[in-house]
PQR file of N, CA, C, O and H, with PARSE charges and radii, in Angstrom:
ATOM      1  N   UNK A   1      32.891 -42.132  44.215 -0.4000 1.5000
ATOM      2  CA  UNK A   1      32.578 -41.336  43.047 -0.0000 2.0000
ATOM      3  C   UNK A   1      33.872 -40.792  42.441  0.5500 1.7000
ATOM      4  O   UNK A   1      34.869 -40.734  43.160 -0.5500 1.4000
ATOM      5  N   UNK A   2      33.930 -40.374  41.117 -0.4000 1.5000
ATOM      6  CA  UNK A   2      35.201 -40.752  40.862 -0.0000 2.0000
ATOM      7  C   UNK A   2      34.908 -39.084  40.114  0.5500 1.7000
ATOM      8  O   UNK A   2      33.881 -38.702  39.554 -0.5500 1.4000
ATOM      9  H   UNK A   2      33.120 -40.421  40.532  0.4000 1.0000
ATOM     10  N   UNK A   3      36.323 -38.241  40.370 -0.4000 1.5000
ATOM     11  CA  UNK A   3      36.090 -37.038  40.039 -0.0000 2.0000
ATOM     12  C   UNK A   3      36.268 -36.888  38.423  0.5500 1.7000
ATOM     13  O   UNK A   3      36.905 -37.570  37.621 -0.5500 1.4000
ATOM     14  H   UNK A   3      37.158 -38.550  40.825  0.4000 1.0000
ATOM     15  N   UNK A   4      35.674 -36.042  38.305 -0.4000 1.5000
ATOM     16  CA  UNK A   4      35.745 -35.745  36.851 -0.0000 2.0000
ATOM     17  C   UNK A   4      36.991 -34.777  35.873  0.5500 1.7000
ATOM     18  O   UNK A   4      37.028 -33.549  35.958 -0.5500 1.4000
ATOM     19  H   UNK A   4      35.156 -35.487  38.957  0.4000 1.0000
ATOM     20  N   UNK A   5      37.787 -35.438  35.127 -0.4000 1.5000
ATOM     21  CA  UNK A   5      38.869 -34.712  34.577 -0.0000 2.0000
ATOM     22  C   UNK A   5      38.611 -33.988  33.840  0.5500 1.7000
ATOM     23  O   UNK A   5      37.625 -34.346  33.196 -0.5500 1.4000
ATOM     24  H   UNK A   5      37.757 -36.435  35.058  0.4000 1.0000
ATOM     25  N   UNK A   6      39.270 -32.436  33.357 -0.4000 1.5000
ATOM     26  CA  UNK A   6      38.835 -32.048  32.404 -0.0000 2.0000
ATOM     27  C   UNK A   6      39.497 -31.976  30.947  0.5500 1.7000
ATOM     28  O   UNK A   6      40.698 -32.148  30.741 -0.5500 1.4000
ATOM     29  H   UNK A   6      40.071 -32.145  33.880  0.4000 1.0000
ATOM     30  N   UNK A   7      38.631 -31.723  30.064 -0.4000 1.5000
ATOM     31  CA  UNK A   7      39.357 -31.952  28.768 -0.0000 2.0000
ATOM     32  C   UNK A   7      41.107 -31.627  28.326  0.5500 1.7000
ATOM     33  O   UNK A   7      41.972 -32.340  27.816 -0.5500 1.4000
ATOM     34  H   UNK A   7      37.655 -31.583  30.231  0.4000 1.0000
ATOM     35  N   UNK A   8      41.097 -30.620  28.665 -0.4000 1.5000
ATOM     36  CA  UNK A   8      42.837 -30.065  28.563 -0.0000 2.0000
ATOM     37  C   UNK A   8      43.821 -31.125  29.630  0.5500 1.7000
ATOM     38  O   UNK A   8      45.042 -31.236  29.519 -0.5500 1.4000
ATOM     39  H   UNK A   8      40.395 -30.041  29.079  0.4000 1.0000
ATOM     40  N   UNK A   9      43.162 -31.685  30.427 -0.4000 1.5000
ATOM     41  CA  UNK A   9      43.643 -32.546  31.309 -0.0000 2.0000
ATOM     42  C   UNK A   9      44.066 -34.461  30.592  0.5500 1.7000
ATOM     43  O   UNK A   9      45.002 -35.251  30.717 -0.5500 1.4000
ATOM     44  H   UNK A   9      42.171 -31.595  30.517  0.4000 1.0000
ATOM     45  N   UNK A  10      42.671 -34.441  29.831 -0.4000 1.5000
ATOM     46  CA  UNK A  10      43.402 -36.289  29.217 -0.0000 2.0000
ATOM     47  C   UNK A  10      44.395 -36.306  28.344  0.5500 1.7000
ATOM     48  O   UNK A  10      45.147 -35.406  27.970 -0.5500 1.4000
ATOM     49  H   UNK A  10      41.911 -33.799  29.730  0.4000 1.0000
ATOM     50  N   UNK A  11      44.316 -37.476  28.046 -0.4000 1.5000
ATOM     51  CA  UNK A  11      45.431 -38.195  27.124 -0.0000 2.0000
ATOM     52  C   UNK A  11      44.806 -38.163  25.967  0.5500 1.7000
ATOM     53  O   UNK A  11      45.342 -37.782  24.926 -0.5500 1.4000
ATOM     54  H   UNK A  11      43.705 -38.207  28.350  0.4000 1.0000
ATOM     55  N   UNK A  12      43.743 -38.522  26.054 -0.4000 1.5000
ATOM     56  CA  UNK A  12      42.746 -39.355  25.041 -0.0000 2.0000
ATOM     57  C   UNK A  12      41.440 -38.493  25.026  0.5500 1.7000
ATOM     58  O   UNK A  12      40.943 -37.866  25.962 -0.5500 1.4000
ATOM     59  H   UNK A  12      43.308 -38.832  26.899  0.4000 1.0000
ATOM     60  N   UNK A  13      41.003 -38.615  23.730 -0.4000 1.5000
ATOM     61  CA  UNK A  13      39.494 -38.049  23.809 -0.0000 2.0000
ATOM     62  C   UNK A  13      38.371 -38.715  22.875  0.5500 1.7000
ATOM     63  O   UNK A  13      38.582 -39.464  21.922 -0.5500 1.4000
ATOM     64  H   UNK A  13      41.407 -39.124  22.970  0.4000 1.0000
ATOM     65  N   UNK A  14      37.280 -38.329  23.302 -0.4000 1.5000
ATOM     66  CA  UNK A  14      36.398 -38.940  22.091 -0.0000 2.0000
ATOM     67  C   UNK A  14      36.162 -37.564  20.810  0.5500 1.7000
ATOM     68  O   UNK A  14      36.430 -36.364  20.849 -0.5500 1.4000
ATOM     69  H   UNK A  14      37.108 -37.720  24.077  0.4000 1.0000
ATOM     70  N   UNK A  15      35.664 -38.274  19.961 -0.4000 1.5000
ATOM     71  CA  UNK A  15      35.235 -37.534  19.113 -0.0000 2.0000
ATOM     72  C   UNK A  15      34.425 -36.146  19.506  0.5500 1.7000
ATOM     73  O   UNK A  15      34.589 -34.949  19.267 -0.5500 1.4000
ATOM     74  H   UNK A  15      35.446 -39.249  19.929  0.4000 1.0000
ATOM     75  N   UNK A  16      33.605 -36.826  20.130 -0.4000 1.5000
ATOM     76  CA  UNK A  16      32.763 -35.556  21.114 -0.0000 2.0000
ATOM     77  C   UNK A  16      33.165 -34.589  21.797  0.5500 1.7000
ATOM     78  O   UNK A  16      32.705 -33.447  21.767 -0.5500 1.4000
ATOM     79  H   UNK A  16      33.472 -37.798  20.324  0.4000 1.0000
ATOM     80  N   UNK A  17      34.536 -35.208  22.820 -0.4000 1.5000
ATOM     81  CA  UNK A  17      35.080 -34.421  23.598 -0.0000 2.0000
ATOM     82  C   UNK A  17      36.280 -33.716  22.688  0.5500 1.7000
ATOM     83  O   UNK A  17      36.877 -32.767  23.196 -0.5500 1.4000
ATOM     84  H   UNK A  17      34.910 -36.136  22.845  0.4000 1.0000
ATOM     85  N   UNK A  18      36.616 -34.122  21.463 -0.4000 1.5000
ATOM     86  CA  UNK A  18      37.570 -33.451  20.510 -0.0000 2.0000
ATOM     87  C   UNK A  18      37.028 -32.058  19.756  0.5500 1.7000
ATOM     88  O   UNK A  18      37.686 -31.055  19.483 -0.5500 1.4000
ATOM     89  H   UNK A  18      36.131 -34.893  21.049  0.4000 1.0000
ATOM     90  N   UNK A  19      35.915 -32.269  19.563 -0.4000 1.5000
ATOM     91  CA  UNK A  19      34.945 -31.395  18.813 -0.0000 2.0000
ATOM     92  C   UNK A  19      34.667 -30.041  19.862  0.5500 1.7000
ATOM     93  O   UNK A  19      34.916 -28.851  19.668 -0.5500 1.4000
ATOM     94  H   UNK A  19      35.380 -33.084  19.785  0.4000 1.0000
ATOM     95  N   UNK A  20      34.011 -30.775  21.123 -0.4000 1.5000
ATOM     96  CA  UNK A  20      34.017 -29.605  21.939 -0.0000 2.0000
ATOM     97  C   UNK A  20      35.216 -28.744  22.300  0.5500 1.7000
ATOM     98  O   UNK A  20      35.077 -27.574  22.655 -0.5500 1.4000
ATOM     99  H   UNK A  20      33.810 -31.742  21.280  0.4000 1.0000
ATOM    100  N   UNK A  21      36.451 -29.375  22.200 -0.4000 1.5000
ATOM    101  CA  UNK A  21      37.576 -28.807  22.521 -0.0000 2.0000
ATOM    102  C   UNK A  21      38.387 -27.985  21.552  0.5500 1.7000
ATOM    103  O   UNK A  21      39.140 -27.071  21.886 -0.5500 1.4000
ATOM    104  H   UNK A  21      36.564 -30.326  21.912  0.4000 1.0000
ATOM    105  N   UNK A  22      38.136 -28.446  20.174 -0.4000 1.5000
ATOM    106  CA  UNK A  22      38.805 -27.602  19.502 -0.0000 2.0000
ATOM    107  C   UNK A  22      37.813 -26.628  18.539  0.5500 1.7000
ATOM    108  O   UNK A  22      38.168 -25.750  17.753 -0.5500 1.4000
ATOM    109  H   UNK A  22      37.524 -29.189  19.903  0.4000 1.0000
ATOM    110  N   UNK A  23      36.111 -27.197  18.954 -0.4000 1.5000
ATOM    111  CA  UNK A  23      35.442 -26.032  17.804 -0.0000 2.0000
ATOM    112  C   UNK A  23      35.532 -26.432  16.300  0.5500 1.7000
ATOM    113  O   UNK A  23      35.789 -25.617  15.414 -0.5500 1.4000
ATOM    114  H   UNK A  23      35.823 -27.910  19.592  0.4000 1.0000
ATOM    115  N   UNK A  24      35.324 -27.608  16.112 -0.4000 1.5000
ATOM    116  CA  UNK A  24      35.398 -28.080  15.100 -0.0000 2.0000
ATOM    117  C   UNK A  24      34.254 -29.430  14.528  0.5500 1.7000
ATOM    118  O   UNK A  24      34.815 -30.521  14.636 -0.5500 1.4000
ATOM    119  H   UNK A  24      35.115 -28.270  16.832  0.4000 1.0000
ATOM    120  N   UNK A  25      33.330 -29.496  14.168 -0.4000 1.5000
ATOM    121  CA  UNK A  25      32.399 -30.281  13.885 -0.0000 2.0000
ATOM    122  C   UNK A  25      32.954 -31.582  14.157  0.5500 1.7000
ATOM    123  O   UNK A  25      34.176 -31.677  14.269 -0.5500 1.4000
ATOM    124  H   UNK A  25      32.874 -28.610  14.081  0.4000 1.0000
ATOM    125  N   UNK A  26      32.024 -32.867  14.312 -0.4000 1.5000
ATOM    126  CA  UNK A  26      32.453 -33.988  14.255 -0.0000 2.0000
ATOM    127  C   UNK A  26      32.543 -35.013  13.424  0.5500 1.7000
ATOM    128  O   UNK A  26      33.210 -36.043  13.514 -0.5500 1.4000
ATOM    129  H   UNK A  26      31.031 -32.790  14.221  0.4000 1.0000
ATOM    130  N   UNK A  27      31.719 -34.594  12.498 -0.4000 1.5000
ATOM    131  CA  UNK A  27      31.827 -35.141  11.332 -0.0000 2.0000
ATOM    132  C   UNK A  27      32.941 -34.487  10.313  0.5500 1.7000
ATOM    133  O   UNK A  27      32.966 -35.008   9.198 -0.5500 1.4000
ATOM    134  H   UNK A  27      31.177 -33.757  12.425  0.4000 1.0000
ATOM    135  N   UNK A  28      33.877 -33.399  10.553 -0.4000 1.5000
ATOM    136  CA  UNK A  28      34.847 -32.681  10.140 -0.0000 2.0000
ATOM    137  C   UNK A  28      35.839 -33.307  10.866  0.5500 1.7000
ATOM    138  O   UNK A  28      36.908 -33.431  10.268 -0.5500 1.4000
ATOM    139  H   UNK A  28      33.856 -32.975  11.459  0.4000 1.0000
ATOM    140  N   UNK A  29      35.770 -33.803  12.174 -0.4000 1.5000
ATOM    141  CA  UNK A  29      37.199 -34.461  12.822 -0.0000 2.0000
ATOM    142  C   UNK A  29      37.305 -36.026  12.099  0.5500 1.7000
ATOM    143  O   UNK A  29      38.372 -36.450  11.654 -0.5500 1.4000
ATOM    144  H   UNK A  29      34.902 -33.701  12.660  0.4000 1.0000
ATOM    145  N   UNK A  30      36.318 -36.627  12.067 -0.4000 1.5000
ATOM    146  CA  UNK A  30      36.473 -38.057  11.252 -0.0000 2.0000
ATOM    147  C   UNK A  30      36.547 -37.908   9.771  0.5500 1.7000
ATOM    148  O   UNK A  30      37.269 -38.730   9.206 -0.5500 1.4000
ATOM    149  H   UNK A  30      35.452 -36.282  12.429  0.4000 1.0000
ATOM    150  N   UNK A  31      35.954 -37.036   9.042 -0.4000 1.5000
ATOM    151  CA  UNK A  31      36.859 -37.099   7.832 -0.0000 2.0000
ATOM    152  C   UNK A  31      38.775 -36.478   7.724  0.5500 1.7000
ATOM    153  O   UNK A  31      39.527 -36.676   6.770 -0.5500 1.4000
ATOM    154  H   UNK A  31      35.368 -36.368   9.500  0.4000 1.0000
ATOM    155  N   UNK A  32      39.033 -35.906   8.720 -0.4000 1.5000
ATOM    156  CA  UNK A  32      40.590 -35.887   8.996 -0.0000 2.0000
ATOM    157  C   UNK A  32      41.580 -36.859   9.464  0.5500 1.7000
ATOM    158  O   UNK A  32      42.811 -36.896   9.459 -0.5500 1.4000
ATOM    159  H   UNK A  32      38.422 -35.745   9.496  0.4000 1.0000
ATOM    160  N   UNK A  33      40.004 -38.167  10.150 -0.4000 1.5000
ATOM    161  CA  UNK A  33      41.121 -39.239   9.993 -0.0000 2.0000
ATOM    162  C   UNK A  33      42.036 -40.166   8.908  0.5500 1.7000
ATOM    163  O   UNK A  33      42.840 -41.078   9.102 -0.5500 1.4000
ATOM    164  H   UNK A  33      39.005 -38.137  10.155  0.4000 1.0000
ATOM    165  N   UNK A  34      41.476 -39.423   7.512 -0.4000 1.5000
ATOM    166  CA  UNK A  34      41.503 -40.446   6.535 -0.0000 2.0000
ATOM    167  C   UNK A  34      42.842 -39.121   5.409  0.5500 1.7000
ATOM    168  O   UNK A  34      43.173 -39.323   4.240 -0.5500 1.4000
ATOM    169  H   UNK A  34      40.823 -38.683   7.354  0.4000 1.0000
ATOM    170  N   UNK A  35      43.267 -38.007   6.220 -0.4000 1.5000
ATOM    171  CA  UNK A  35      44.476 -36.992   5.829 -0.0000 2.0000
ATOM    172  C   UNK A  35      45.423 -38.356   6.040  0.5500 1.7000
ATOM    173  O   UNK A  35      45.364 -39.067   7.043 -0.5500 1.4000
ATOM    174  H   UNK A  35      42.998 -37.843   7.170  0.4000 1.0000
ATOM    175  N   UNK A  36      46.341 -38.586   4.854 -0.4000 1.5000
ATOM    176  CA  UNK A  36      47.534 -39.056   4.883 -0.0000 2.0000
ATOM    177  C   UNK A  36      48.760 -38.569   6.444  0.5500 1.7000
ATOM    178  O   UNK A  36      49.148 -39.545   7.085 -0.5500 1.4000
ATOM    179  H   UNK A  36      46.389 -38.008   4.040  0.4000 1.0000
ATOM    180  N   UNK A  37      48.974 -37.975   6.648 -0.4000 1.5000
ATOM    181  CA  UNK A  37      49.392 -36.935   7.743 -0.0000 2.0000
ATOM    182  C   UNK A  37      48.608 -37.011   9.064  0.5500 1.7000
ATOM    183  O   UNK A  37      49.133 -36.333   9.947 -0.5500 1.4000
ATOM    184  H   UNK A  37      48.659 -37.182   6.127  0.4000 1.0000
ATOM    185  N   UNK A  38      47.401 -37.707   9.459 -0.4000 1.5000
ATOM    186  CA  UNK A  38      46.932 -38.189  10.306 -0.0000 2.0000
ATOM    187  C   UNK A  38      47.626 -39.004  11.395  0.5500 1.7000
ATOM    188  O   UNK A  38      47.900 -40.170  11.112 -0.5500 1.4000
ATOM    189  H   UNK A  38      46.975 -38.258   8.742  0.4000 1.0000
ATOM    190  N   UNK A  39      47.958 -38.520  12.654 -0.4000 1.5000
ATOM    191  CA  UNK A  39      49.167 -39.754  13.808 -0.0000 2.0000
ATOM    192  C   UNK A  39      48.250 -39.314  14.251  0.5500 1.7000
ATOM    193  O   UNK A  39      47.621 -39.146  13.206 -0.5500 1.4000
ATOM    194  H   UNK A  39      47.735 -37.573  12.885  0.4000 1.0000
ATOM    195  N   UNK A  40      47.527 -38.917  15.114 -0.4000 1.5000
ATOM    196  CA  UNK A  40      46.372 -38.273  16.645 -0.0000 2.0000
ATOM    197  C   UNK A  40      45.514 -39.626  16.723  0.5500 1.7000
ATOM    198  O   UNK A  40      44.843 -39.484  17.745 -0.5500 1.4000
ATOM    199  H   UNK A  40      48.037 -39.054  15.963  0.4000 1.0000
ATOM    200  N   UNK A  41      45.253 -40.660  16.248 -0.4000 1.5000
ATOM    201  CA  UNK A  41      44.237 -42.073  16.028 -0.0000 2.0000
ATOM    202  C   UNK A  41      44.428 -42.836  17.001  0.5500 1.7000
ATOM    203  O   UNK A  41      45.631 -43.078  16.903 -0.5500 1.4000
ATOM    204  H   UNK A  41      45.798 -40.775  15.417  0.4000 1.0000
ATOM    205  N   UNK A  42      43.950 -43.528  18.117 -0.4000 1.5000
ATOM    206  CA  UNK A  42      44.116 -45.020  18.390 -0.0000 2.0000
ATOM    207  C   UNK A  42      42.807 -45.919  18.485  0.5500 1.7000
ATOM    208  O   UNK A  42      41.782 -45.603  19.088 -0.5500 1.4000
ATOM    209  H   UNK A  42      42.973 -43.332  18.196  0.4000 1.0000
ATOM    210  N   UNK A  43      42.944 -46.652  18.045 -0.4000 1.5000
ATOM    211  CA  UNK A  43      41.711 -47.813  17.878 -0.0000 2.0000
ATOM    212  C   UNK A  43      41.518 -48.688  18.735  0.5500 1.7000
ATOM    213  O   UNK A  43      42.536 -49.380  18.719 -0.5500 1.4000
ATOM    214  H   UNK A  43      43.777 -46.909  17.555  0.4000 1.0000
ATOM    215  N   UNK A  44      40.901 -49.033  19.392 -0.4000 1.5000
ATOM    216  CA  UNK A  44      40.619 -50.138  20.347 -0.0000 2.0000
ATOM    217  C   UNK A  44      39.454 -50.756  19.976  0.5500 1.7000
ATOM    218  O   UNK A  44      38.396 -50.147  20.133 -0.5500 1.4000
ATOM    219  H   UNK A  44      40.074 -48.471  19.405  0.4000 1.0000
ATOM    220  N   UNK A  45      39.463 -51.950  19.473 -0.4000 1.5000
ATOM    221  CA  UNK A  45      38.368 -52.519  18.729 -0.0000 2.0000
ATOM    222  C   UNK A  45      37.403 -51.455  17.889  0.5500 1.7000
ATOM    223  O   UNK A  45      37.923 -50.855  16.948 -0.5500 1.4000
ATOM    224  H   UNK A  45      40.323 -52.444  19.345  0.4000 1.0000
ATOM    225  N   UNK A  46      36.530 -51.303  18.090 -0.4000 1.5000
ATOM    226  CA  UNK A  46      35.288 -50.590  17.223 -0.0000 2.0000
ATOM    227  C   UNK A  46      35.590 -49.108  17.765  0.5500 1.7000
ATOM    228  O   UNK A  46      35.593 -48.254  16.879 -0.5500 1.4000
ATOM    229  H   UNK A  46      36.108 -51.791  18.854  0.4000 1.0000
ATOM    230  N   UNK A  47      35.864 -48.623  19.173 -0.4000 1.5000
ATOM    231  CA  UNK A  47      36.466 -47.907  19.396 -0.0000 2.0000
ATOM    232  C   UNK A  47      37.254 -46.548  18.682  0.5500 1.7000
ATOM    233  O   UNK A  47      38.253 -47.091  18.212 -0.5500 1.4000
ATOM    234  H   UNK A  47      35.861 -49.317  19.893  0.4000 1.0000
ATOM    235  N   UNK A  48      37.336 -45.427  18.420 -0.4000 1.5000
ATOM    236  CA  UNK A  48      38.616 -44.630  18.382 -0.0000 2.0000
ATOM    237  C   UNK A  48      38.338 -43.222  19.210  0.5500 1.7000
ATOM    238  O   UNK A  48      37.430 -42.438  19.489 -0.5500 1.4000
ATOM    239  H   UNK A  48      36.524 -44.986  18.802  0.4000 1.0000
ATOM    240  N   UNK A  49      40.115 -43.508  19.458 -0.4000 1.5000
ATOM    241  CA  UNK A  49      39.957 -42.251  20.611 -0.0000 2.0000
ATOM    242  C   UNK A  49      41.434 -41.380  19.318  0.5500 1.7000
ATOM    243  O   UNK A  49      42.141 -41.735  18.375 -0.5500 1.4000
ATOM    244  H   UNK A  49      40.852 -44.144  19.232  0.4000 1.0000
ATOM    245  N   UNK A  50      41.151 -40.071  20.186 -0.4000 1.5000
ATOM    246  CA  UNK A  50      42.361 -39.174  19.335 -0.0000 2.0000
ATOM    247  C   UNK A  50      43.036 -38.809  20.747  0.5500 1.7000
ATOM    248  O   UNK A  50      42.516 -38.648  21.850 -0.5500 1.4000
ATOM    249  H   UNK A  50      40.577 -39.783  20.952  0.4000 1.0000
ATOM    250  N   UNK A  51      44.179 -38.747  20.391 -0.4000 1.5000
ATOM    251  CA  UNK A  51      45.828 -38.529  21.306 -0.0000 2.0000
ATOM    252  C   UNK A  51      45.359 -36.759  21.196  0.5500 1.7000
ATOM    253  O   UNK A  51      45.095 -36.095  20.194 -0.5500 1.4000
ATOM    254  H   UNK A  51      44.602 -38.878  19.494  0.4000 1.0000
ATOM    255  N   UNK A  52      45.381 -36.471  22.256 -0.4000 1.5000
ATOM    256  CA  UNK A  52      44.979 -34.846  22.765 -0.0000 2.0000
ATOM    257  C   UNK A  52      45.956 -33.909  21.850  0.5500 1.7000
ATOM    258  O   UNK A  52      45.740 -33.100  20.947 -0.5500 1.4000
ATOM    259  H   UNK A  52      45.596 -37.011  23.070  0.4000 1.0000
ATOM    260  N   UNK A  53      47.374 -34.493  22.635 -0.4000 1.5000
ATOM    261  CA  UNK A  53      48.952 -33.634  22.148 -0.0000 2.0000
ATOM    262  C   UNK A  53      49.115 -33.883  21.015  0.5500 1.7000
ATOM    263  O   UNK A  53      49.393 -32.890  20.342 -0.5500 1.4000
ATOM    264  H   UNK A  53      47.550 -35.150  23.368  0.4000 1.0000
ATOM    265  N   UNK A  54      49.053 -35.005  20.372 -0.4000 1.5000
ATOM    266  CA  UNK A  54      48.916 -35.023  18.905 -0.0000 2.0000
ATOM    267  C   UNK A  54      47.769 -34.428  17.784  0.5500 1.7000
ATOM    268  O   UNK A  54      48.059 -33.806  16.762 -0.5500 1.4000
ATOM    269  H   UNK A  54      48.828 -35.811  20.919  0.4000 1.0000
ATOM    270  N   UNK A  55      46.635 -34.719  18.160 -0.4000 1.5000
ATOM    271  CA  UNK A  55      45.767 -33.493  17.679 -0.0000 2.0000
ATOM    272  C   UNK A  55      45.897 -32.230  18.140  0.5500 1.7000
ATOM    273  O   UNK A  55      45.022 -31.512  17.655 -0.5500 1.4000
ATOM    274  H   UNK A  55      46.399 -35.225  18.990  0.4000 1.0000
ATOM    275  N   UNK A  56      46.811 -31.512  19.062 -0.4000 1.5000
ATOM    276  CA  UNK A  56      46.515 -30.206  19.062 -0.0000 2.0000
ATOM    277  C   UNK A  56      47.677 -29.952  18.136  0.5500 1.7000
ATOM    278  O   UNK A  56      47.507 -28.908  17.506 -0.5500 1.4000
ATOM    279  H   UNK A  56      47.522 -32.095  19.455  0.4000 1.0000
ATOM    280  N   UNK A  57      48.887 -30.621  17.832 -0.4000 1.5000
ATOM    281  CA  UNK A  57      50.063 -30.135  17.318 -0.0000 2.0000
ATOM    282  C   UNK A  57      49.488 -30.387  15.372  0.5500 1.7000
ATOM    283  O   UNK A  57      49.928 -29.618  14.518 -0.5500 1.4000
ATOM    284  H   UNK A  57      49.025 -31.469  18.344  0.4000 1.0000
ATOM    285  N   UNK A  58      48.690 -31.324  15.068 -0.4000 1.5000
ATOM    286  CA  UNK A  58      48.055 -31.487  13.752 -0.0000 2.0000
ATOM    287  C   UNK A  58      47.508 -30.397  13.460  0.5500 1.7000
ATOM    288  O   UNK A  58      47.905 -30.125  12.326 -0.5500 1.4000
ATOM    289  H   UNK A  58      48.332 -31.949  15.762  0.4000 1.0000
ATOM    290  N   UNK A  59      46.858 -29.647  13.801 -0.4000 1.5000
ATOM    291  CA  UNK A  59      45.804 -29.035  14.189 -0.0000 2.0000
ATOM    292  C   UNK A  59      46.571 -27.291  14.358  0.5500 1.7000
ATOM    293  O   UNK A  59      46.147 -26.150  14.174 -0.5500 1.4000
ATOM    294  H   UNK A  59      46.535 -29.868  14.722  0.4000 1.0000
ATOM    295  N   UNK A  60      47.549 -27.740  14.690 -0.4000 1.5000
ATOM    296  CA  UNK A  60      48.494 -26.057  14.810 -0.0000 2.0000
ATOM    297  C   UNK A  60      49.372 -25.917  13.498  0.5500 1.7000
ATOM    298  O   UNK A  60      49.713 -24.823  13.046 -0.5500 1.4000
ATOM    299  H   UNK A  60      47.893 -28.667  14.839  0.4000 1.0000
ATOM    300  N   UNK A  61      49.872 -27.757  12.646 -0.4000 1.5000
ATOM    301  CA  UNK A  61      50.386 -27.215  11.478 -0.0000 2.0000
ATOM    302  C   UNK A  61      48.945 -27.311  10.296  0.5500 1.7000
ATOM    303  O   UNK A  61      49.252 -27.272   9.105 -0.5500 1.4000
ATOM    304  H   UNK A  61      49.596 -28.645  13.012  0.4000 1.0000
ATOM    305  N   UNK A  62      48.124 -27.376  10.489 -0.4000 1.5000
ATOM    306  CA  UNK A  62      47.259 -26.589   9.664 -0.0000 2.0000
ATOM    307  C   UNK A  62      46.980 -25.250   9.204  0.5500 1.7000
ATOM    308  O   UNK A  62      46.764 -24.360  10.026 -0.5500 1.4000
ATOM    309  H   UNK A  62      47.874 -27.407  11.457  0.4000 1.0000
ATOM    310  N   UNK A  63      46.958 -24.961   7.586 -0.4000 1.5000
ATOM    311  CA  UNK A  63      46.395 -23.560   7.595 -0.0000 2.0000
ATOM    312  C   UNK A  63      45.127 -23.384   7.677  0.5500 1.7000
ATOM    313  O   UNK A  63      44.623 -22.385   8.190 -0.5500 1.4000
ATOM    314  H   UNK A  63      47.133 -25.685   6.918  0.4000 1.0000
ATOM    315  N   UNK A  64      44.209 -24.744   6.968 -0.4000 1.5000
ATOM    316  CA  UNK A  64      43.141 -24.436   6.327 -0.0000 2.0000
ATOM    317  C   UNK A  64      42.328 -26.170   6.682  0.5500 1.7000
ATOM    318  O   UNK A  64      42.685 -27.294   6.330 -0.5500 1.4000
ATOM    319  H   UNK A  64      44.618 -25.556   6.551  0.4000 1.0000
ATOM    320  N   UNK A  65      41.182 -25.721   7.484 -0.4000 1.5000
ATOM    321  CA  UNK A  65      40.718 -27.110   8.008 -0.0000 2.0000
ATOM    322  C   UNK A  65      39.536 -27.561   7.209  0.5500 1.7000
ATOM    323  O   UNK A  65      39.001 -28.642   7.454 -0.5500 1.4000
ATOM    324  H   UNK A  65      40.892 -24.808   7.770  0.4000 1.0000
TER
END
């Protein structure tokens, strides 16, 4: 059985686990993928995950989400 990591702990997150983590809707995190200024993305086929450290640092030069 394979233990369970917690969010502040990955690399990578889903949408789901992005939302829960920063308090921010999810349909509000995928229209931020399409901010010019957007790096936090990786795609793996149909797939996308967001880069943790890079969305929290996006996310800190924000004033207004």
């Amino acid at each position: 059985m394979r233990e369970k990591v917690s969010i502040p702990q990955k690399l990578l997150l889903t949408v789901d686990e992005a939302a829960e983590y920063s308090n921010i809707g999810q349909q509000r995190i995928r229209e931020l993928f399409h901010e010019p200024d957007c790096d936090f993305l990786l795609r793996k086929g149909t797939v996308t995950l967001i880069k943790r450290t890079k969305f929290e640092q996006y996310l800190m030069k924000k004033e207004v989400l």
